[in-house]
C-alpha positions as CSV (number, residue, x, y, z in Angstrom):
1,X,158.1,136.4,54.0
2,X,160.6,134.1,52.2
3,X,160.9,131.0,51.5
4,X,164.7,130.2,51.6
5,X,166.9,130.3,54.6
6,X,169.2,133.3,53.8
7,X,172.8,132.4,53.0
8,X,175.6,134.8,53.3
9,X,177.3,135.7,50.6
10,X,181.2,135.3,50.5
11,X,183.4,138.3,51.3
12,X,185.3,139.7,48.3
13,X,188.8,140.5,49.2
14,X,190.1,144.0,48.0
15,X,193.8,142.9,46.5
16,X,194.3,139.0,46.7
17,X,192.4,135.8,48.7
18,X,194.0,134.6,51.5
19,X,194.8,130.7,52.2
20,X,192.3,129.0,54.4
21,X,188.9,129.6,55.0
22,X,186.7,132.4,53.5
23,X,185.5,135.1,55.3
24,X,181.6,135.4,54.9
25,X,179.0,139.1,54.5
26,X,176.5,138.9,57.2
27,X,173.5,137.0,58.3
28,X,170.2,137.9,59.2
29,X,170.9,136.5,62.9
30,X,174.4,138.0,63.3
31,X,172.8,141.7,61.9
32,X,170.1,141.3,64.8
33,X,173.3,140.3,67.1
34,X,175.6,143.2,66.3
35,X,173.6,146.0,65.3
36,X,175.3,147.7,68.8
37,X,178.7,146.7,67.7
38,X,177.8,147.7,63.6
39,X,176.4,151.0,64.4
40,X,179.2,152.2,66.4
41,X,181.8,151.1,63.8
42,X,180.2,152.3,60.6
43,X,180.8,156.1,61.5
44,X,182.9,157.9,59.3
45,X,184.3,159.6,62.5
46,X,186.0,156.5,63.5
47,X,188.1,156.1,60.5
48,X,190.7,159.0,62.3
49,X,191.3,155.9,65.5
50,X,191.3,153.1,63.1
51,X,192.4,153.9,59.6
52,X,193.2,150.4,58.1
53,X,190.2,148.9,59.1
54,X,188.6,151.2,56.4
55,X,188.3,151.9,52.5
56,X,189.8,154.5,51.0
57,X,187.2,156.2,49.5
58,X,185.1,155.8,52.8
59,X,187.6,157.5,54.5
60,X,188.5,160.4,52.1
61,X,184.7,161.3,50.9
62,X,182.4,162.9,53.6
63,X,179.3,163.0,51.6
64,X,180.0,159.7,50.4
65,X,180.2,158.4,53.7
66,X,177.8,159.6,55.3
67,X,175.1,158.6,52.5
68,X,176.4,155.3,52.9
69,X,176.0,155.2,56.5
70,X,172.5,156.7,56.6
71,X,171.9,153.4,54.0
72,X,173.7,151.1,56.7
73,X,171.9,152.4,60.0
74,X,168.5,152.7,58.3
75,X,169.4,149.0,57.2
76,X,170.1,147.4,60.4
77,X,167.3,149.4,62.1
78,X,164.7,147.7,60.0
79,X,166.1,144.2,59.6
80,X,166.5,144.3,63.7
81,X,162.9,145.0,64.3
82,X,161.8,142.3,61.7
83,X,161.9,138.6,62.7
84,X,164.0,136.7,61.0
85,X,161.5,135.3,58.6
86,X,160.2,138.4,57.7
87,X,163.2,139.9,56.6
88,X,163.9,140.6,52.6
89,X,167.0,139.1,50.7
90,X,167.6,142.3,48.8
91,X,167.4,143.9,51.9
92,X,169.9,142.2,53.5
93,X,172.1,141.9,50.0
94,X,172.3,145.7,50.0
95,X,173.0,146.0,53.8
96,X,175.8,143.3,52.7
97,X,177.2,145.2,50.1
98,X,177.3,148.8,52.1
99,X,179.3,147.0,54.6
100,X,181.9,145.9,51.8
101,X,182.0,149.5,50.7
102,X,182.8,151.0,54.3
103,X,185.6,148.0,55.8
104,X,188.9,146.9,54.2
105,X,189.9,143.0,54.4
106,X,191.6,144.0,57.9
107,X,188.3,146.0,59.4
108,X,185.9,143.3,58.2
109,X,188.3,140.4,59.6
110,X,188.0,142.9,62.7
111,X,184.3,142.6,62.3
112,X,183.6,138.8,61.8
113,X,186.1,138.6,65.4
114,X,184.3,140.7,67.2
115,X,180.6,139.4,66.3
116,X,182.1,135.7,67.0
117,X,182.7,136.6,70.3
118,X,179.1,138.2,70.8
119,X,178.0,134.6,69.6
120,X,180.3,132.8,72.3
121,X,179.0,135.0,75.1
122,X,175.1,134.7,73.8
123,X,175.4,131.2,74.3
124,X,177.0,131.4,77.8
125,X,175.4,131.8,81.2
126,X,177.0,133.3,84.2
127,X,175.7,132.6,88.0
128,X,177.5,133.5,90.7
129,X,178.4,130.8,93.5
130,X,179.1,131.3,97.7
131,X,182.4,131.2,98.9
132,X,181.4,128.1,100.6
133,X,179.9,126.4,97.4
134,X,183.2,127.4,95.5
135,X,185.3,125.6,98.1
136,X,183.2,122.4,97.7
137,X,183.7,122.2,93.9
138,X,187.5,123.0,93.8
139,X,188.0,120.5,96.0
140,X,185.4,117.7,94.0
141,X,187.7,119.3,90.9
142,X,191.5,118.0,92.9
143,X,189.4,115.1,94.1
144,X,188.3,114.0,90.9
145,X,191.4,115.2,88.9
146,X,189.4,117.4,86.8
147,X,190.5,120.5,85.0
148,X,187.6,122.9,84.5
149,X,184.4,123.9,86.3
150,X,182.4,122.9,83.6
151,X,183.9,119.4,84.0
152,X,182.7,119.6,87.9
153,X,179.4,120.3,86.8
154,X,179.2,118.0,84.1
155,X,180.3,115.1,86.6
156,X,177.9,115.7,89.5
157,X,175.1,116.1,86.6
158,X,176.4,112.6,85.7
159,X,176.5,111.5,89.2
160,X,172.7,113.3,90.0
161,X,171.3,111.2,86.7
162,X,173.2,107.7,88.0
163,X,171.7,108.1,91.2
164,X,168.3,108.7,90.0
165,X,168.4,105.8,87.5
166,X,169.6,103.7,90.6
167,X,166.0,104.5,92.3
168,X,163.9,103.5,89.3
């Protein structure tokens, strides 16, 4: 429905900015990501396990809390059925701002590590290998002096493309 790619909006820290790099609100992508991990960890019941990763006033006010996350589940209920394109600004700017309301500097830091590490697994695949197969590429791995399986692969790919080019 927009026109503009959505940009993040920087975090703002509660007492001072720390050196190094920023940390950033959401985007569209990482809500449609995380809205698992972000729906658990809104609750106002898990501020009792986890105190410091939450504001004071989200922690001490019931009603206030739980307004807030009704705002924050509805949120990330809609803009997860939407494609990306179809999803609001304002929308996401007040999802964006509820979360800064509910985590402290340490909970959204918290946040932001956990959803990196939903990005790193999205973008990995996992197959599973015989015994027999396994064998073969530790011992092309001490062969070749090579340090990872992703190296093994990546050099028999190399080899499988050389050979093939050989043939043309």
């Amino acid at each position: 429905m927009e026109e503009k790619e959505y940009v993040a909006p920087q975090w703002s820290y509660d007492f001072y900015e720390p050196k190094g790099k920023r940390m950033r609100l959401l985007s569209i992508e990482e809500v449609q990501l995380s809205s698992r991990l972000l729906n658990r960890n809104v609750k106002h019941t898990n501020c009792s396990t986890h105190p410091e990763r939450y504001k004071s006033n989200f922690k001490a006010y019931v009603p206030y809390a739980e307004k807030i996350w009704l705002s924050v589940c509805r949120a990330i209920r809609n803009i997860s059925a939407l494609p990306v394109h179809a999803v609001y600004h304002h929308d996401m700017d007040a999802l964006n701002h509820d979360l800064s309301l509910i985590f402290s500097d340490t909970g959204w830091r918290w946040i932001r590590k956990e959803i990196s590490q939903l990005k790193k697994r999205s973008r990995k695949s996992r197959f599973e290998l015989s015994a027999d197969l396994l064998d073969e590429l530790k011992s092309i791995m001490a062969r070749e002096k090579l340090t990872t399986f992703d190296a093994v692969i990546d050099y028999l790919v190399t080899l499988d493309k050389d050979l093939r080019s050989d043939e043309e």
